[in-house]
DOMI-968808 format. One line per 2 residues: number of its first residue (from 1); for each residue x negated, y, z of C-alpha. Coordinates in nm, 4 decimals. Last residue first. Layout:
! residues N
NUM = X/Y/Z | ... .
END
This chain:
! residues 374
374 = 2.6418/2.6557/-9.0273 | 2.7941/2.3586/-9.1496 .
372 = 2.7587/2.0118/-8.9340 | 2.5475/1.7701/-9.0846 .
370 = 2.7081/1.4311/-9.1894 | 2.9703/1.4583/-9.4546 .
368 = 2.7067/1.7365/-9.6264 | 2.4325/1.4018/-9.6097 .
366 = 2.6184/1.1620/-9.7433 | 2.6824/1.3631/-10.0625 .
364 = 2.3573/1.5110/-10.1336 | 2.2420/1.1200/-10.0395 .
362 = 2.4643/1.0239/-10.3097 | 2.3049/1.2063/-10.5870 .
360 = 1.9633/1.1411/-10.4547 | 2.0842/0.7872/-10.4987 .
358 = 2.2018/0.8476/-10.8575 | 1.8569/0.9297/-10.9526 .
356 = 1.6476/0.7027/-10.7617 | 1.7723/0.4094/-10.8596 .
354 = 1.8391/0.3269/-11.2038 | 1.6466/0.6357/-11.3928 .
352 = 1.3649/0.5835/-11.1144 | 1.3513/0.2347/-11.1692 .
350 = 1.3495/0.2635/-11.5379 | 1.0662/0.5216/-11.5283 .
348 = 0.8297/0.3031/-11.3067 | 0.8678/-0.0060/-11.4889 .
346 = 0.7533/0.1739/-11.7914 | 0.4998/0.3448/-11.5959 .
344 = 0.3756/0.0254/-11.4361 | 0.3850/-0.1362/-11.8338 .
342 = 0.2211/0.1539/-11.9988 | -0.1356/0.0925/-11.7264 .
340 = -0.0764/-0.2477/-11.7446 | -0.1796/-0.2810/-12.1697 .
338 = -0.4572/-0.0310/-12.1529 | -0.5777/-0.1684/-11.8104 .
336 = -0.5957/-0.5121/-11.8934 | -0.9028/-0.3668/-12.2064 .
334 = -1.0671/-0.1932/-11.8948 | -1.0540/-0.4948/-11.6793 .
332 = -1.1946/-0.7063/-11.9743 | -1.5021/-0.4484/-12.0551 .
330 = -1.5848/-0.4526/-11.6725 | -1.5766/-0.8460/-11.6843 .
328 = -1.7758/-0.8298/-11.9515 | -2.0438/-0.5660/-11.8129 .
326 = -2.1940/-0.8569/-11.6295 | -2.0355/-1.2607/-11.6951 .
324 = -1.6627/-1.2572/-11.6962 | -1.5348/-1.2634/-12.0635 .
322 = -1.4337/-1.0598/-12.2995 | -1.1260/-1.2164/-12.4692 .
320 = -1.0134/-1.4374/-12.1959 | -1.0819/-1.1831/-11.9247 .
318 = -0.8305/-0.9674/-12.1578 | -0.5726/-1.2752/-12.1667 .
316 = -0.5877/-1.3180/-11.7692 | -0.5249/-0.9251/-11.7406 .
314 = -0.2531/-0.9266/-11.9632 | -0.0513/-1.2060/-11.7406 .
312 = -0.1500/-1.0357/-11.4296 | -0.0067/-0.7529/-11.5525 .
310 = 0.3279/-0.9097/-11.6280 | 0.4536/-1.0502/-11.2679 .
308 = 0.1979/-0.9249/-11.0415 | 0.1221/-0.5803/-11.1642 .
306 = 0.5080/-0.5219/-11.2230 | 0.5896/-0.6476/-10.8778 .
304 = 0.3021/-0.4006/-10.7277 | 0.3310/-0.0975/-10.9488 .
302 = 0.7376/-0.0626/-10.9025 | 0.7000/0.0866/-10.5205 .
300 = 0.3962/0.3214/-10.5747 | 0.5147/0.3858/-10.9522 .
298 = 0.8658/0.4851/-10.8429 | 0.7531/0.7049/-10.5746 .
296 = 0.5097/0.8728/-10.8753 | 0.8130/0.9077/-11.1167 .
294 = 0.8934/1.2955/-11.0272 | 0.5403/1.3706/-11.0015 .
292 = 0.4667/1.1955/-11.3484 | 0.7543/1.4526/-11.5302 .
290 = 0.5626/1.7367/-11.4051 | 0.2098/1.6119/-11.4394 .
288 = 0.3421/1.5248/-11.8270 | 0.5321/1.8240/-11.8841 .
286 = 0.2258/2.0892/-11.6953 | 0.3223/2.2326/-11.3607 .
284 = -0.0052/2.0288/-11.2222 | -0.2184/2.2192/-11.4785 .
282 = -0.1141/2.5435/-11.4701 | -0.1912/2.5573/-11.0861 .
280 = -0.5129/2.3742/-11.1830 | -0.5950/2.6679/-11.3574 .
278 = -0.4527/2.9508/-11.1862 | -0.6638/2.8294/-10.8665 .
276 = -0.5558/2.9617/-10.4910 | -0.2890/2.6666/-10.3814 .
274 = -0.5545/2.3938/-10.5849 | -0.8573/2.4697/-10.3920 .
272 = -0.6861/2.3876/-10.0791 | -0.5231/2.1555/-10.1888 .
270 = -0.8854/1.9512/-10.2916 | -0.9945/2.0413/-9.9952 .
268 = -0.7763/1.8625/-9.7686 | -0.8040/1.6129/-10.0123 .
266 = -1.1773/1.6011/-9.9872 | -1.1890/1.5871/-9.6202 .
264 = -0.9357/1.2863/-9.6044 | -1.1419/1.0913/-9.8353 .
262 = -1.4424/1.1803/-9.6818 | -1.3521/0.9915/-9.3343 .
260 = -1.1407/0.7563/-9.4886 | -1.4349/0.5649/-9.6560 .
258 = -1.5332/0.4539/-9.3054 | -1.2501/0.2760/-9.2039 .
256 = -1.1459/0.4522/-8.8928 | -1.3674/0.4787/-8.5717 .
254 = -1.5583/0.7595/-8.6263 | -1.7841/0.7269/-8.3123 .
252 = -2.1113/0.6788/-8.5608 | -2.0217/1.0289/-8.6807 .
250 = -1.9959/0.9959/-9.0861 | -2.3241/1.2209/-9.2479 .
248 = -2.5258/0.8588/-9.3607 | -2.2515/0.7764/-9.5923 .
246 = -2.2726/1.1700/-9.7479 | -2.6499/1.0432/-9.7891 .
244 = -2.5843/0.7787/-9.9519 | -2.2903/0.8712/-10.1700 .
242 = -2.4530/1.0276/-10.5037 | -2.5510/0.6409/-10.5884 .
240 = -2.4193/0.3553/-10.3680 | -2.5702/0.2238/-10.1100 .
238 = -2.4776/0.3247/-9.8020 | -2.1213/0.3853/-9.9657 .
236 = -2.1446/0.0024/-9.9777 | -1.6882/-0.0066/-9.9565 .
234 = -1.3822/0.2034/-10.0469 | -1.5824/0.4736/-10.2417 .
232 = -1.5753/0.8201/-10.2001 | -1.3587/0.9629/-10.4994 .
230 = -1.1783/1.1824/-10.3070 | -1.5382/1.3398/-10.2267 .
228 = -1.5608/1.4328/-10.5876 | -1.2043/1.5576/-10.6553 .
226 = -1.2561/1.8045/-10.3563 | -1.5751/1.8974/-10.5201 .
224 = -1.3912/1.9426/-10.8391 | -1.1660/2.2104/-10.6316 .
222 = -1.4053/2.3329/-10.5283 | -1.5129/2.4666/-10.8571 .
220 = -1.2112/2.5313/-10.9666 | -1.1771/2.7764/-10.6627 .
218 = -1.5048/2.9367/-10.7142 | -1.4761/2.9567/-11.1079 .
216 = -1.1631/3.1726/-10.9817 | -1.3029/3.3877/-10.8037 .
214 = -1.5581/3.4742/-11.0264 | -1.3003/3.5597/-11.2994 .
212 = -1.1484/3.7850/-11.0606 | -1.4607/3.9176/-10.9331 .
210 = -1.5483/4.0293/-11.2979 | -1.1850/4.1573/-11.3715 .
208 = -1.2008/4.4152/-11.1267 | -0.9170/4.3566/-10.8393 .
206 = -0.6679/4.6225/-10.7645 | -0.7367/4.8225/-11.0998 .
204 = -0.4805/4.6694/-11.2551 | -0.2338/4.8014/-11.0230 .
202 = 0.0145/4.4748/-10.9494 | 0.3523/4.4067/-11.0454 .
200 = 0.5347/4.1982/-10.7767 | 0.5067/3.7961/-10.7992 .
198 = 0.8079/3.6678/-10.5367 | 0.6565/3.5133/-10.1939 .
196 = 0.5442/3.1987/-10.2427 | 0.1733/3.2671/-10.2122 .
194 = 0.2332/3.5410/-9.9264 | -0.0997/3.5122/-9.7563 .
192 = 0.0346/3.4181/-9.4617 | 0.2981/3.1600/-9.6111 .
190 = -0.0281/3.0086/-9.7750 | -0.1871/2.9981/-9.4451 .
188 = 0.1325/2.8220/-9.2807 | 0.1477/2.5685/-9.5496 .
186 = -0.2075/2.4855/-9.5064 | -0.1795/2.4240/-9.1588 .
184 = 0.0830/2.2208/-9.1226 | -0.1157/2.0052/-9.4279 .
182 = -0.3512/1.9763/-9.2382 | -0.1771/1.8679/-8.9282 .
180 = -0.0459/1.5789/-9.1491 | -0.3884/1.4951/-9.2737 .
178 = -0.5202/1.4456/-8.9314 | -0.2081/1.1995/-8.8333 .
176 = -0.3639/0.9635/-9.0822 | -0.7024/0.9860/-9.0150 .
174 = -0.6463/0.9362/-8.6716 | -1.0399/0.9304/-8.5214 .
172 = -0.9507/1.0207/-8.1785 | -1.2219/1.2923/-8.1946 .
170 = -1.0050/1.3912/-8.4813 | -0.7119/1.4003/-8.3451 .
168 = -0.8207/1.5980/-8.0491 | -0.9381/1.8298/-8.3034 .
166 = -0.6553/1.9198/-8.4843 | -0.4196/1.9429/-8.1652 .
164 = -0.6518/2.2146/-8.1035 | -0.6235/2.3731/-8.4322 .
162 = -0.2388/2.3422/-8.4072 | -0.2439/2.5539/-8.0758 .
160 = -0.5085/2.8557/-8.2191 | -0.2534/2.8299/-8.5281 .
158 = 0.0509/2.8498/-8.2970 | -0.1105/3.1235/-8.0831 .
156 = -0.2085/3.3468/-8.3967 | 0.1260/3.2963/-8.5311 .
154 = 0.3527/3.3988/-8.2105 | 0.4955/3.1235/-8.0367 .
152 = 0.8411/3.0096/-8.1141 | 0.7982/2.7260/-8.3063 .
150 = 0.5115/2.5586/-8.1502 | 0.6606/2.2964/-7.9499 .
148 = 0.9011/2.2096/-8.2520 | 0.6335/2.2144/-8.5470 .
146 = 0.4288/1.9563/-8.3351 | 0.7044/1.7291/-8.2167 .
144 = 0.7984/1.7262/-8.5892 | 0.4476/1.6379/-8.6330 .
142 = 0.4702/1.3488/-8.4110 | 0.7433/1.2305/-8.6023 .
140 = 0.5972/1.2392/-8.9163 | 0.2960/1.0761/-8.8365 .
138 = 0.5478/0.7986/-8.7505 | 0.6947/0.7884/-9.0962 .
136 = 0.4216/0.8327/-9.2795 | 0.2262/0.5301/-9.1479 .
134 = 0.5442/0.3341/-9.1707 | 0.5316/0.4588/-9.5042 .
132 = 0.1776/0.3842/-9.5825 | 0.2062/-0.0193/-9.5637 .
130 = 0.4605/-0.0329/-9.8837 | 0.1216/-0.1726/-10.0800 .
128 = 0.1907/-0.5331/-9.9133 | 0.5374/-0.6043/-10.0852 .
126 = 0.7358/-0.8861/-9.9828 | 0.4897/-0.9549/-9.7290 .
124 = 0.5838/-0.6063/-9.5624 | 0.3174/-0.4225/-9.3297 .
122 = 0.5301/-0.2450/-9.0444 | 0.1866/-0.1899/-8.8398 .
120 = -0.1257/-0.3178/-9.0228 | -0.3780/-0.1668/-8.7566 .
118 = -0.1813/-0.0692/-8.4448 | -0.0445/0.2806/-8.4088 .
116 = 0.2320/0.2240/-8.2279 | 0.6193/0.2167/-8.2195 .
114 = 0.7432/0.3157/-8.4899 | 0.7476/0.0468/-8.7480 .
112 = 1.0645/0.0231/-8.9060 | 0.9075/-0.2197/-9.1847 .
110 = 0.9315/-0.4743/-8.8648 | 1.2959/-0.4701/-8.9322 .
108 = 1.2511/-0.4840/-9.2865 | 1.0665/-0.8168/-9.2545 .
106 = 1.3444/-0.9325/-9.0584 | 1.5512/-0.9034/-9.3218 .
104 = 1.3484/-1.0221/-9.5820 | 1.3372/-1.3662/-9.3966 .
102 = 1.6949/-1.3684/-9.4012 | 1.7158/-1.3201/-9.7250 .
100 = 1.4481/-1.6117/-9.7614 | 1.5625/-1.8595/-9.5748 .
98 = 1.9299/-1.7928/-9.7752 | 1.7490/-1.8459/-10.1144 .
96 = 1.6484/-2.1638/-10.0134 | 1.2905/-2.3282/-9.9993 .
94 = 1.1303/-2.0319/-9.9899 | 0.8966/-1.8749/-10.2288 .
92 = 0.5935/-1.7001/-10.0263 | 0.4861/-1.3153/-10.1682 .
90 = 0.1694/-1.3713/-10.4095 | -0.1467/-1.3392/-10.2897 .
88 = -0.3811/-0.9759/-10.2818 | -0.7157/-1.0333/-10.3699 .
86 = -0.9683/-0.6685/-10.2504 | -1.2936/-0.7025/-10.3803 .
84 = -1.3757/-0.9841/-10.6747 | -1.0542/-1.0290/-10.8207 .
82 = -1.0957/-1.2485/-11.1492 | -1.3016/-1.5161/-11.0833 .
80 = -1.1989/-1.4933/-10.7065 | -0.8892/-1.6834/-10.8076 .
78 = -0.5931/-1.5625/-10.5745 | -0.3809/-1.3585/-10.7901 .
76 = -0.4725/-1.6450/-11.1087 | -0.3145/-1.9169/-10.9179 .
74 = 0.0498/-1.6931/-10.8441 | 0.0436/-1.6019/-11.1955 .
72 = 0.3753/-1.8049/-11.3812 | 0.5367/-1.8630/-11.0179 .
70 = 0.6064/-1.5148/-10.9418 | 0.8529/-1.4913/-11.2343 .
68 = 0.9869/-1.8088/-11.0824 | 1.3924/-1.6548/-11.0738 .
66 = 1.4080/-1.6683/-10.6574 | 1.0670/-1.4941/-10.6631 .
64 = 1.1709/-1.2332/-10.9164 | 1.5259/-1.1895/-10.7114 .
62 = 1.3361/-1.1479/-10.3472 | 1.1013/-0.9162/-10.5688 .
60 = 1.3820/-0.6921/-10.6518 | 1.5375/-0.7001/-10.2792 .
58 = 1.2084/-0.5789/-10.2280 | 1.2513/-0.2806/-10.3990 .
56 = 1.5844/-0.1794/-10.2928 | 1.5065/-0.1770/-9.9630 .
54 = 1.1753/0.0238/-10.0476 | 1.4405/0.2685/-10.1609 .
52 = 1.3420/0.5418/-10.4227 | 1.2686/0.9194/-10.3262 .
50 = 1.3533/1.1681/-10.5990 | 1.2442/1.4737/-10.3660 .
48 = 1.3219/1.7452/-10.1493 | 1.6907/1.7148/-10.1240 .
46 = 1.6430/1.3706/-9.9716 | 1.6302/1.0227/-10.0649 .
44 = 1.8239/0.7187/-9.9161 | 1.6654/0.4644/-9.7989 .
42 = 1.9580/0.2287/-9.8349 | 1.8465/-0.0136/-9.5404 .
40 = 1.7460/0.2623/-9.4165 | 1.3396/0.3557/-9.3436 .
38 = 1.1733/0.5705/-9.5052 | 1.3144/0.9123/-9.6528 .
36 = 1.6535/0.8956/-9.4734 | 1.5448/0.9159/-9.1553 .
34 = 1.2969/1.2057/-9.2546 | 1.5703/1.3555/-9.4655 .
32 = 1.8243/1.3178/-9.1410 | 1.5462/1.5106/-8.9200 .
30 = 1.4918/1.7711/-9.1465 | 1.8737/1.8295/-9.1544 .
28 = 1.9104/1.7780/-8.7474 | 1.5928/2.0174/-8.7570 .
26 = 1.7449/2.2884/-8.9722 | 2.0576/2.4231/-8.8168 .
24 = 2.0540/2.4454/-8.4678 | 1.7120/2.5479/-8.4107 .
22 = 1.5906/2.5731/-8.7456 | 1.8007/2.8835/-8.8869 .
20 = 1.7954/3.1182/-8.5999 | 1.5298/3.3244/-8.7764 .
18 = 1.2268/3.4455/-8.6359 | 1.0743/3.5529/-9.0123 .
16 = 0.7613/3.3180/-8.9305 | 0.9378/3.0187/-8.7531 .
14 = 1.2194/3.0584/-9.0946 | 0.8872/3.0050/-9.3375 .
12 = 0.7272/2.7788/-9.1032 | 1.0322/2.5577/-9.1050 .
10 = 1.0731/2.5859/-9.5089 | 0.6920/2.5066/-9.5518 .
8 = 0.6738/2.2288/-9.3013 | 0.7612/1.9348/-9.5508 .
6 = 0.5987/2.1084/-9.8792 | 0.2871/2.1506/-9.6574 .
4 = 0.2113/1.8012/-9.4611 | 0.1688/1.4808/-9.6825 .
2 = -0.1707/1.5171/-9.7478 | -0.2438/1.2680/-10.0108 .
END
């Protein structure tokens, strides 16, 4: 969502205490996760996180198409009967499994998308929903340029600096890049306010408990707001009710997508919110939100095969239940949707268990053969 703080938070942290740690020490290692992160052939995850291979992942389609699992629902993912907004076909079967290995290798070359910032850059057939990390990954190279031309001014400077960068970005209408800087930003205001520092005993009297319990119905509170504008809709935000008049607010120069322009503010927010807020602190170090952070990789790279290979199937049998016509079709998606919803995490947690696990393993390993000790 904003992919910036947890990435800069280590760098700001040794930028802030003027330690000798980054320069010669931690941005070969940054710079090895970020290379690691996205775009090997082996995609091999980081210290950081349980980060799956896309690699890996289409290889798995590549084996479902050469098996005709794709075969079974290809006609229903292109019926407009069924997907009214946004139809997303089938990947092409081949006429030999050696056309299409070697199709899938150049497709991965053009996943390592680096090089500009045109529309649909490193897009995979094999999987269309793996379009963000070339996104990702070049955002993240310009903010490593970022963190490294700012490193050794002083705090007020670098934030005066970032903010600047900031705008320009946004007058150049990069969504994408905007979020990044955000998140920059956020991590060095919670480092500023000392939110990861070690909790210390505190005088009760510091703060009466009326303003603390104010402050924090102001947090939740915009926190929900944050929710609220992440929920701006994709498309007819003109005309849709509680979003006409936000619609009416985005610059006519905005040259993004439209529904990015809110989206983007309300996650910003949303964090925001989140880093000052007990509750939804709580909340998001729950089991479940726990245990579905360390899966979510796994659902954005699982959700697509598994949606198009079995969901498909239980979506065709719920329109076949309930219908198409009005607030059938709604009642069918939602009755799919109890049955696709299990099977993505299912998917999910298997991949993860098979894949991302003993690959963080080996990247642990990889990575001490390959960056020289301090």
């Amino acid at each position: 969502m904003v992919p910036g703080p947890g990435r800069c938070l280590r760098l700001l942290c040794h930028f802030r205490l003027r330690l000798e740690l980054p320069t010669h020490q931690a941005y070969p290692e940054w710079t090895m996760e970020r290379i690691f992160q996205h775009h090997q052939l082996a995609n091999l995850p980081t210290f950081d996180s349980p980060v799956s291979s896309p690699a890996i992942s289409t290889l798995m389609v590549i084996l479902f198409l050469r098996l005709g699992l794709f075969e079974y629902t290809r006609q229903f993912a292109t019926d407009r009967k069924f997907h009214k907004n946004i139809m997303e076909p089938h990947p092409w079967r081949m006429e030999t499994t050696r056309e299409q290995l070697s199709d899938w290798a150049a497709q991965m070359f053009k996943f390592v998308h680096v090089w500009d910032w045109g529309g649909g850059g490193g897009r995979v057939a094999y999987d269309v929903h793996l379009w963000t990390i070339p996104i990702e990954y070049r955002c993240s190279l310009y903010l490593f340029l970022v963190i490294v031309g700012t490193a050794r001014l002083q705090t007020r400077m670098r934030l005066l600096s970032v903010f600047g960068i900031f705008v320009f970005t946004y007058w150049n209408s990069r969504w994408d890049f905007l979020l990044f800087l955000a998140g920059m930003l956020l991590a060095e205001n919670d480092l500023i306010r000392g939110a990861h520092d070690p909790v210390l005993p505190k005088d009760e009297n510091d703060k009466s408990t009326t303003r603390k319990c104010t402050t924090s119905w102001f947090w939740d509170a915009l926190a929900l707001l944050g929710l609220y504008l992440l929920g701006q809709p994709d498309g007819r935000g003109e005309i849709t009710p509680g979003w006409i008049y936000l619609t009416s607010l985005i610059p006519t120069w905005w040259g993004a997508e439209p529904f990015r322009y809110w989206q983007g503010i309300g996650a910003v927010v949303f964090i925001y919110a989140v880093a000052h807020s007990a509750f939804w602190q709580r909340f998001f170090n729950s089991g479940v939100v726990q245990y579905f952070g360390k899966i979510s990789y796994a659902i954005y790279l699982m959700h697509g095969p598994a949606m198009h290979i079995v969901g498909y199937h239980f979506e065709n049998w719920a329109y076949s239940v309930t219908g198409l016509e009005g607030y059938q079709y709604n009642a069918g998606f939602f009755l799919g949707a109890c049955f696709c919803i299990p099977t993505v995490i299912w998917w999910a947690d298997i991949f993860w268990r098979a894949v991302d696990i003993p690959t963080v393993k080996f990247a642990k390993w990889f990575e001490s053969k390959c960056v020289v000790k301090a």
